[in-house]
Backbone as a chain_set.jsonl record, in Angstrom:
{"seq": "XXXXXXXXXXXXXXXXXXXXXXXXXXXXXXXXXXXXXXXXXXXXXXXXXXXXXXXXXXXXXXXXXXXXXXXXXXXXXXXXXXXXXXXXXXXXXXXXXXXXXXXXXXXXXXXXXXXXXXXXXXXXXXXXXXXXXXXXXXXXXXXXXX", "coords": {"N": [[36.676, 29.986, 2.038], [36.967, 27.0, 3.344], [38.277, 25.785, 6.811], [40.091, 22.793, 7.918], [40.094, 22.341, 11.266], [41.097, 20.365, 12.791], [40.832, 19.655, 15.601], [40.814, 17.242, 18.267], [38.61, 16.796, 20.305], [36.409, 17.86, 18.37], [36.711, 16.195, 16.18], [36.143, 13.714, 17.742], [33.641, 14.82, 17.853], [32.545, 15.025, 15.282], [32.03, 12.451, 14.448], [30.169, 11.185, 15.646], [26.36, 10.584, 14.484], [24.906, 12.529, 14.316], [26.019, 15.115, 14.514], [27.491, 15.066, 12.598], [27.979, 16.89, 10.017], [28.024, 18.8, 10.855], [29.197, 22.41, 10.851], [32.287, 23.682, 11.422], [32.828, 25.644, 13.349], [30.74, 25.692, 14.83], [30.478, 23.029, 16.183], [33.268, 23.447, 17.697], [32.19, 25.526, 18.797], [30.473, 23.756, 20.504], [32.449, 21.72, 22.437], [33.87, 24.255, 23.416], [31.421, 24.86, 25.457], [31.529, 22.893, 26.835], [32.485, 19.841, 28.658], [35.189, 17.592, 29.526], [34.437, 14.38, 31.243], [35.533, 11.783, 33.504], [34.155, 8.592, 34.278], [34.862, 5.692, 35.958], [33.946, 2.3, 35.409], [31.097, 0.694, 36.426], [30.397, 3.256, 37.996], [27.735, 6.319, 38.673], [26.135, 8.278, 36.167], [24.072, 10.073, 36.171], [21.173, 9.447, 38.325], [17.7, 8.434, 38.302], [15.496, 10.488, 38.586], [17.173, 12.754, 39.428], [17.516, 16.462, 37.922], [17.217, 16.939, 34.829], [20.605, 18.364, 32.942], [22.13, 18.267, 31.223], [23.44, 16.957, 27.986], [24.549, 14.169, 26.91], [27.847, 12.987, 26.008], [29.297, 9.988, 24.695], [32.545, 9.351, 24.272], [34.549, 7.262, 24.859], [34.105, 4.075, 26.077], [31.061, 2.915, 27.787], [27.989, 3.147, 28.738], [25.719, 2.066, 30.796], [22.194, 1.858, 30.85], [19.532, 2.558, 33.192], [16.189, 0.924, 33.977], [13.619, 1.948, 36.197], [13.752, -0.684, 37.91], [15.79, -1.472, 37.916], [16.299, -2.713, 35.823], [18.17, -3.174, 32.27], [17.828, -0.781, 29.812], [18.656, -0.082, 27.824], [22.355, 0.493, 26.274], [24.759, 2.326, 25.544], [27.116, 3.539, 23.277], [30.212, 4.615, 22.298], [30.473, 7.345, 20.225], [27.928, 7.87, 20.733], [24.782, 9.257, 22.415], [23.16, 10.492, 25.053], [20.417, 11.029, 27.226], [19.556, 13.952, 26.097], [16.343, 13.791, 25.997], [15.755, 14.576, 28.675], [16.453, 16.743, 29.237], [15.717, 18.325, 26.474], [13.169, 18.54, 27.98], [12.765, 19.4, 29.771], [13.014, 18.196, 32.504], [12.664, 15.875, 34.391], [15.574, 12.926, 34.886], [14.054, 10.021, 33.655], [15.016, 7.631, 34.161], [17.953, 5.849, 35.114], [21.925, 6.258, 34.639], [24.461, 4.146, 34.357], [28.368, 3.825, 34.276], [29.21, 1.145, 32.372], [31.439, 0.749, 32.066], [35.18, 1.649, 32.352], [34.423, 5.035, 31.355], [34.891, 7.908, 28.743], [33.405, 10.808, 29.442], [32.015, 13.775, 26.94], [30.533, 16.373, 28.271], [27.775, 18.12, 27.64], [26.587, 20.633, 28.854], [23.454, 22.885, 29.369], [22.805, 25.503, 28.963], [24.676, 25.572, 26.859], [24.183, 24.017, 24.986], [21.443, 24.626, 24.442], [22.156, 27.042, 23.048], [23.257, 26.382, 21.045], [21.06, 25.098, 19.699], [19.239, 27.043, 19.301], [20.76, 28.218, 16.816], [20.797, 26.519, 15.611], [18.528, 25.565, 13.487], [17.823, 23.226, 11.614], [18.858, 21.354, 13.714], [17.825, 21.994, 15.683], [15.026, 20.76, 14.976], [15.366, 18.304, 14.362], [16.248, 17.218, 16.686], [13.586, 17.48, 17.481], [12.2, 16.227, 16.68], [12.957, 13.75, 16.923], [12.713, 13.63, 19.918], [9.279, 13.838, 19.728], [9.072, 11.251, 18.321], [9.717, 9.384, 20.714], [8.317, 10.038, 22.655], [4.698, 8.519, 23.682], [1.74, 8.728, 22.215], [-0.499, 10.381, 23.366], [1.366, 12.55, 24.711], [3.1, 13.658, 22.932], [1.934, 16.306, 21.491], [2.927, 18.054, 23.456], [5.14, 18.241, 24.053], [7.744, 20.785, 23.667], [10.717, 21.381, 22.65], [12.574, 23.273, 22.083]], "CA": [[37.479, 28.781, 2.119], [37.313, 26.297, 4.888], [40.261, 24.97, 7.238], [39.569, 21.446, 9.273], [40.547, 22.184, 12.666], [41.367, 19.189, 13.612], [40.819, 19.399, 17.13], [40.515, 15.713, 18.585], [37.093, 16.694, 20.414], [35.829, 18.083, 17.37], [37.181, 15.235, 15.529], [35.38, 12.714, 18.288], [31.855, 15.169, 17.642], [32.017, 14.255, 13.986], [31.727, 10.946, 14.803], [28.496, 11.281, 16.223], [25.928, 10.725, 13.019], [23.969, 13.509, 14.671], [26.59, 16.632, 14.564], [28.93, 14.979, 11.466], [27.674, 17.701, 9.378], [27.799, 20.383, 11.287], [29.726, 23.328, 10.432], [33.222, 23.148, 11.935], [32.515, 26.591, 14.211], [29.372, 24.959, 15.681], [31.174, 21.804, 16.48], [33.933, 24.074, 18.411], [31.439, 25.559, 20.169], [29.705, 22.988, 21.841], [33.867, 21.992, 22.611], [34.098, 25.098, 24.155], [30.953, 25.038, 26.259], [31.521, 21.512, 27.236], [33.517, 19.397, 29.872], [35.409, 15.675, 29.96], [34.501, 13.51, 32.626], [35.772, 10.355, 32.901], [33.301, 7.754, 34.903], [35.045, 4.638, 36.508], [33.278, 1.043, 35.421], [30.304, 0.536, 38.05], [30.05, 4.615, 38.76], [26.968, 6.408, 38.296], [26.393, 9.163, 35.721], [22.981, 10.234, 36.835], [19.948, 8.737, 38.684], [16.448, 8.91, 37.77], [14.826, 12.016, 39.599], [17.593, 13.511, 38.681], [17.544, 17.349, 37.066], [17.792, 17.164, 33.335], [20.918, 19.699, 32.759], [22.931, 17.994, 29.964], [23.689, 16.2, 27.091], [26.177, 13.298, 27.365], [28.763, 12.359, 24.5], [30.31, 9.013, 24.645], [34.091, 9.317, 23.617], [35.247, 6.082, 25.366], [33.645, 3.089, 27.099], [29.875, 2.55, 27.397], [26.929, 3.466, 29.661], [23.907, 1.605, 30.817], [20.649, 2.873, 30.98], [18.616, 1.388, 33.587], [14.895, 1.332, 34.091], [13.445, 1.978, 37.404], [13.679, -1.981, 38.491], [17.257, -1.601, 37.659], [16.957, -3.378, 34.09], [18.695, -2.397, 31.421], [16.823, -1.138, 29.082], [19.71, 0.592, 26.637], [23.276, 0.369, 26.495], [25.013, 3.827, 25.035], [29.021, 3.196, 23.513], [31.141, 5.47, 22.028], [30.21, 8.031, 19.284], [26.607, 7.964, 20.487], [24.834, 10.321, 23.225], [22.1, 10.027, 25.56], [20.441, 12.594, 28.331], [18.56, 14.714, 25.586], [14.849, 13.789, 26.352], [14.948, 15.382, 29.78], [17.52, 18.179, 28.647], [14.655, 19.442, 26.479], [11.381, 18.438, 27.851], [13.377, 20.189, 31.525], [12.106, 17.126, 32.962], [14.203, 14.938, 35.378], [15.56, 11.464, 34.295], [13.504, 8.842, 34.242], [16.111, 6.334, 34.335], [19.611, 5.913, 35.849], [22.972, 5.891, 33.683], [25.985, 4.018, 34.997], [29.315, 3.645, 33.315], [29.219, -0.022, 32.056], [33.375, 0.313, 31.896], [35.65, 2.993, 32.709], [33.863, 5.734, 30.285], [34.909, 9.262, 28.699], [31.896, 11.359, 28.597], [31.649, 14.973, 26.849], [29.378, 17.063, 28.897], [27.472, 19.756, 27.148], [25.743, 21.574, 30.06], [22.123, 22.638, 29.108], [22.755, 26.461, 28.785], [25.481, 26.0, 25.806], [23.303, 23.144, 24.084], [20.151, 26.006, 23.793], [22.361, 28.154, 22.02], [23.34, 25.635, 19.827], [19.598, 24.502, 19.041], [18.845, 28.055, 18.41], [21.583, 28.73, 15.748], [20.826, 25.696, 13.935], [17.491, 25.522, 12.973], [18.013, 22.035, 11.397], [19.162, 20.225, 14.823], [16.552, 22.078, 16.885], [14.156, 20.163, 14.27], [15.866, 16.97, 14.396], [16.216, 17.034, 17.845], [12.006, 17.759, 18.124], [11.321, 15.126, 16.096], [13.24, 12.808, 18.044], [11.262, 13.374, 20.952], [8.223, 13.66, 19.755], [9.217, 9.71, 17.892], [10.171, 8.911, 21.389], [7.159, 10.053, 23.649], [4.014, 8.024, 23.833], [1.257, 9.85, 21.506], [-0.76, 11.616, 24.165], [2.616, 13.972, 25.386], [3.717, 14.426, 21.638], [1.547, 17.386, 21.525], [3.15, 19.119, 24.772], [6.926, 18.404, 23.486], [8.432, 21.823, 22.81], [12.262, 21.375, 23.313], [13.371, 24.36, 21.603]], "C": [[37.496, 28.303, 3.556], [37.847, 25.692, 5.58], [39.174, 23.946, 8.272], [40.551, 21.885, 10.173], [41.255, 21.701, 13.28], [41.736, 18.816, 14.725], [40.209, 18.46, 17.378], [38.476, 15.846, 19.101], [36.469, 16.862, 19.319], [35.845, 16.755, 16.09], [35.76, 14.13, 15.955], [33.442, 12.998, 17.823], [31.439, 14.284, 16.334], [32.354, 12.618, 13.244], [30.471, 10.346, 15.073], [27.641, 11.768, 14.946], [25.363, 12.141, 13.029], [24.416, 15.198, 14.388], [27.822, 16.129, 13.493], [28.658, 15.835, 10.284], [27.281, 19.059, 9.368], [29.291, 21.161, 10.749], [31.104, 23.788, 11.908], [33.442, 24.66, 13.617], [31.636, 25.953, 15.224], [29.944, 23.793, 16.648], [32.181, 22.582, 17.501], [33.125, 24.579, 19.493], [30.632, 24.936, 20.993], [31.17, 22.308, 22.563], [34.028, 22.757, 23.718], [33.197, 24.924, 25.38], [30.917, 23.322, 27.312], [32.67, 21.031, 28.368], [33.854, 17.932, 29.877], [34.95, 15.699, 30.756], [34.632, 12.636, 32.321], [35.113, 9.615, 34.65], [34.105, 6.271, 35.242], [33.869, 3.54, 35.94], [32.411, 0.966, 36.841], [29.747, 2.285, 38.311], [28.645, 4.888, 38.328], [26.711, 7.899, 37.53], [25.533, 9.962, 36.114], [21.943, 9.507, 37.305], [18.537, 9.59, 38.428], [16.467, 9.957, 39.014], [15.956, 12.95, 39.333], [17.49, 15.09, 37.717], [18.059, 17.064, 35.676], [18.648, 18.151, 32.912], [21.851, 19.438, 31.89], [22.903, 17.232, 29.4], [24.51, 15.415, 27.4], [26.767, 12.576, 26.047], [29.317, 11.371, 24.577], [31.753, 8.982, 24.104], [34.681, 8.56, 23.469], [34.38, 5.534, 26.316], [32.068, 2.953, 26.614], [29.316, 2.703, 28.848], [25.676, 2.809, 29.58], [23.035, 2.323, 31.159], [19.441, 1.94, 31.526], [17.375, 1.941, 33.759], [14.419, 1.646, 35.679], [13.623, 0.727, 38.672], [15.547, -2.007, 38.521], [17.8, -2.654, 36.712], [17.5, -2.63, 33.119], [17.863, -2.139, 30.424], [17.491, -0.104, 27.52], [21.248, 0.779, 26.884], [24.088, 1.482, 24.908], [26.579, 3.691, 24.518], [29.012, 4.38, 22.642], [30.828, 6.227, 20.423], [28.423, 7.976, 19.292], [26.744, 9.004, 21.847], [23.132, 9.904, 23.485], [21.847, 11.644, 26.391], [19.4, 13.742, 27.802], [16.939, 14.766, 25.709], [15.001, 15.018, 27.737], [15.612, 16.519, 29.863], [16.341, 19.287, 28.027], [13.559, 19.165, 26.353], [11.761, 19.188, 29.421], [12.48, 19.696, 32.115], [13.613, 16.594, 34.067], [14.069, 13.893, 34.559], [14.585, 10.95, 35.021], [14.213, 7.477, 34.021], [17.439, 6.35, 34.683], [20.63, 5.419, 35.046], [24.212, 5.959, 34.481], [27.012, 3.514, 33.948], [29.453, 2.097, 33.414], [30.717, -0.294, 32.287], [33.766, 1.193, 32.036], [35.151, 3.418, 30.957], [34.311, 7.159, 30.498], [33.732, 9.866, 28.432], [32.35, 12.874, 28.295], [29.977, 15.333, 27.595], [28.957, 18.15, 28.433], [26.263, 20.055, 28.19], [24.29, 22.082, 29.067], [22.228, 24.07, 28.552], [23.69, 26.189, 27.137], [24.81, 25.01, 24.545], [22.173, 23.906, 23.838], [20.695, 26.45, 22.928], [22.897, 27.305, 20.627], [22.244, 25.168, 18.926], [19.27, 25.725, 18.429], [19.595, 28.551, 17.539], [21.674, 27.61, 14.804], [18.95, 25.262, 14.408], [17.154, 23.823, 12.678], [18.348, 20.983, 12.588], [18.242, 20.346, 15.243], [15.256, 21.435, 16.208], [14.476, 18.937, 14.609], [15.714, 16.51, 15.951], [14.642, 16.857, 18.224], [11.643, 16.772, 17.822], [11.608, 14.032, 16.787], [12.687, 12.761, 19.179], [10.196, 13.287, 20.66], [8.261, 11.889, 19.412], [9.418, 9.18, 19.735], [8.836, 8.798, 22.735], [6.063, 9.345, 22.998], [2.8, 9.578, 22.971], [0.896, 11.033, 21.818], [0.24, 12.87, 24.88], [3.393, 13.881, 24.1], [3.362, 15.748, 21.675], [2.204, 18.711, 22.488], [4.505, 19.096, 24.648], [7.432, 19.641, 22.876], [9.806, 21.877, 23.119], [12.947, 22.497, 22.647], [12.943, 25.443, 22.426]], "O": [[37.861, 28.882, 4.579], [38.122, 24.615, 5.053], [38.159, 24.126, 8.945], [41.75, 21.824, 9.903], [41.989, 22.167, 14.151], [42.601, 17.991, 15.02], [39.059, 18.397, 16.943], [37.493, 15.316, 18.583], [35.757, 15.888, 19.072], [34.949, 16.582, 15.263], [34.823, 13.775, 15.238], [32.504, 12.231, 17.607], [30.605, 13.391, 16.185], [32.69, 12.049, 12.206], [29.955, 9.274, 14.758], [27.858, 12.832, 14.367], [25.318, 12.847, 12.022], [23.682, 16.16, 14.159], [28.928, 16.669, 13.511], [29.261, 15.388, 9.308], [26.725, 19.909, 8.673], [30.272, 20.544, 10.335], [30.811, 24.109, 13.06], [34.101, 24.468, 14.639], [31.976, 25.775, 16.394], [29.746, 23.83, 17.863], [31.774, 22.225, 18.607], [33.201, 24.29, 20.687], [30.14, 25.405, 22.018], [30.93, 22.41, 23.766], [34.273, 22.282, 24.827], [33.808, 24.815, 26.443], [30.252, 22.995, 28.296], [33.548, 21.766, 28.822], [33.003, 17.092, 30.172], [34.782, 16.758, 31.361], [34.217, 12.196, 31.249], [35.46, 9.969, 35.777], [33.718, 5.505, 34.359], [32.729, 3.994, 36.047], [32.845, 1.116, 37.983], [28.645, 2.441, 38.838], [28.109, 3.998, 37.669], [27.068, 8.846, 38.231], [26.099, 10.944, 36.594], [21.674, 8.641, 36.472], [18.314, 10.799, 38.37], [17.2, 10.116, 39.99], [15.6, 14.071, 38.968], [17.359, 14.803, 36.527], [19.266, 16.97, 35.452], [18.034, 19.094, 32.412], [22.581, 20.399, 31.646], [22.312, 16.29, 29.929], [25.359, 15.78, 28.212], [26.194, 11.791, 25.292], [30.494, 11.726, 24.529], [31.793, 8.204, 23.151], [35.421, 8.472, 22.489], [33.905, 6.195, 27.239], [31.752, 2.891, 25.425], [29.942, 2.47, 29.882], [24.815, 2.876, 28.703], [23.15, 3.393, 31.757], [18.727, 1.107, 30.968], [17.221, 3.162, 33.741], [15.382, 1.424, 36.412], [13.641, 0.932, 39.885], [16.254, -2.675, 39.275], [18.884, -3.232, 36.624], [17.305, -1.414, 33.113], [17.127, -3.04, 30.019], [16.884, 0.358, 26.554], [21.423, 1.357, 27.957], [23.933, 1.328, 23.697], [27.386, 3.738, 25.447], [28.008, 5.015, 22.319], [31.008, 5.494, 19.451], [27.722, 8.018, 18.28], [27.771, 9.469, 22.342], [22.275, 9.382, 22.771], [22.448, 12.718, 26.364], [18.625, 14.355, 28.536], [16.361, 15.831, 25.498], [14.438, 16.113, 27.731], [15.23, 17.338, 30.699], [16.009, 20.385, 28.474], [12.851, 19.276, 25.352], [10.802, 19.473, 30.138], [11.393, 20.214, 32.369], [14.798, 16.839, 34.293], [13.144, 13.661, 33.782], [14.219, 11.087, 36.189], [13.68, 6.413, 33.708], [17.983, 7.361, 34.239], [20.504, 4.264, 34.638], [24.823, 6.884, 35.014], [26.666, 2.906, 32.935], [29.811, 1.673, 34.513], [31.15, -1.391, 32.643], [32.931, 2.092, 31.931], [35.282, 2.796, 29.902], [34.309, 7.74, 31.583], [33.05, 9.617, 27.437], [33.019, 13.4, 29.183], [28.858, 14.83, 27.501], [29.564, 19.195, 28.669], [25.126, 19.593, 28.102], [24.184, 21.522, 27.976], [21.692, 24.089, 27.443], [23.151, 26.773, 26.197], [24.949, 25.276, 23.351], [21.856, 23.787, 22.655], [20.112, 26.469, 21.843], [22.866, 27.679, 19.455], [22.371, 24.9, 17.731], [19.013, 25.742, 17.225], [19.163, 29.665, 17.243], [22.254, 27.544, 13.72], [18.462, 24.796, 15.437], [16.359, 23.212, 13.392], [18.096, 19.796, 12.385], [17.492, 19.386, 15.42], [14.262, 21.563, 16.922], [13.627, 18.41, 15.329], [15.086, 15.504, 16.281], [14.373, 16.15, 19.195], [10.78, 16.196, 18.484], [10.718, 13.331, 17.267], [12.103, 11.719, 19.478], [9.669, 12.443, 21.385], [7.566, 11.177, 20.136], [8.961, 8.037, 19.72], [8.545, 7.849, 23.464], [6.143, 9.348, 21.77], [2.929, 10.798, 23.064], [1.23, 12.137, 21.386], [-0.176, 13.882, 25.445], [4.592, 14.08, 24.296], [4.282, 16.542, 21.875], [2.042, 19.919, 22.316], [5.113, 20.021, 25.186], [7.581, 19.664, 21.654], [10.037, 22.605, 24.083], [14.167, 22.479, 22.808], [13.437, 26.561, 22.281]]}, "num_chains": 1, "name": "protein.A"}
């Protein structure tokens, strides 16, 4: 028998289409290994070159995603999540994410997001496929993010 939690982060995860079917343990523990930050309107969350070392959760507000010219070239709001390409290709950004408006972000650090890929089988798939859909054909082949 299974009890809802109903811890607000956990609440905010299964919000996100990506982890609304995860298993209410799983969901706690990325919670646990995770961290608010809250980003000021204008701030910057990371810049390209950048180390790839986490995931980022939208909770509140919205994040741009600029290109190297400093166009936008994606705009990130609340119950979505960005950051994963260079999380697991352990690449740096190639693009710079500033908070469009004062923004809450969940931070899942890079070490507690592995252990989550390797205990679900099904994300660390979902997640591959998404990069590979995302890279250009020739560096599909060299995409191992698990």
């Amino acid at each position: 028998m299974s009890t809802d939690v109903g811890h607000t982060l956990v609440k905010a995860l299964r919000a996100v289409p990506d982890f609304s079917e995860m298993e209410e343990h799983t969901l706690l523990a990325i919670v646990g290994g995770s961290a608010n930050l809250w980003f000021p309107s204008g701030s910057t969350v990371f810049e390209r070159g950048d180390s790839g070392d986490a995931l980022y959760i939208v909770l509140s507000g919205a994040v741009r995603i600029l290109d190297e010219s400093g166009d936008e070239v994606a705009r990130i709001g609340s119950g979505d999540y960005f950051g994963e390409l260079s999380l697991l290709l352990h690449t740096t950004h190639s693009k710079t994410a500033v908070a469009s408006e004062d923004t809450e972000l969940m931070v899942v650090p890079k070490a507690p997001f592995q252990e989550l890929l390797s205990g679900s089988p099904e994300l660390a798939s979902y997640f591959r496929r998404k990069v590979e859909q995302r890279l250009p054909p020739s560096e599909r082949r060299m995409a191992n993010p698990t």
